[in-house]
C-alpha angles and dihedrals in degrees: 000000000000089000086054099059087036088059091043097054093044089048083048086058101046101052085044083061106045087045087060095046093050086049094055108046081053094060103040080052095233087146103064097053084069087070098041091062096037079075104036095092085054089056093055090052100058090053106047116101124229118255102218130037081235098063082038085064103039089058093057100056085051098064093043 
């Protein structure tokens, strides 16, 4: 019986310190720059210009 409350105590311990991990990283705001850079490249292809006048051309046909 004494390993059973041993185990419980130590399983006590370790939620209450993920619980305060958790609670951290969602206060120093770490989670949302994941999402921030899960659209940067995005970001990058809307602004590059097209090489040729060709390819110019062709995109615009595309988006038409």
């Amino acid at each position: 019986m004494d390993v059973l409350t041993l185990l419980m105590f130590v399983g006590i311990v370790m939620v209450t310190l993920a619980l305060g991990f958790f609670r951290w990283t969602v206060r120093i705001g770490s989670l949302q720059h994941a999402d921030r850079l899960a659209l940067l490249p995005l970001a990058h292809d809307e602004e590059s210009k097209p090489a040729t006048e060709e390819n110019a051309r062709l995109i615009e046909r595309s988006r038409a």
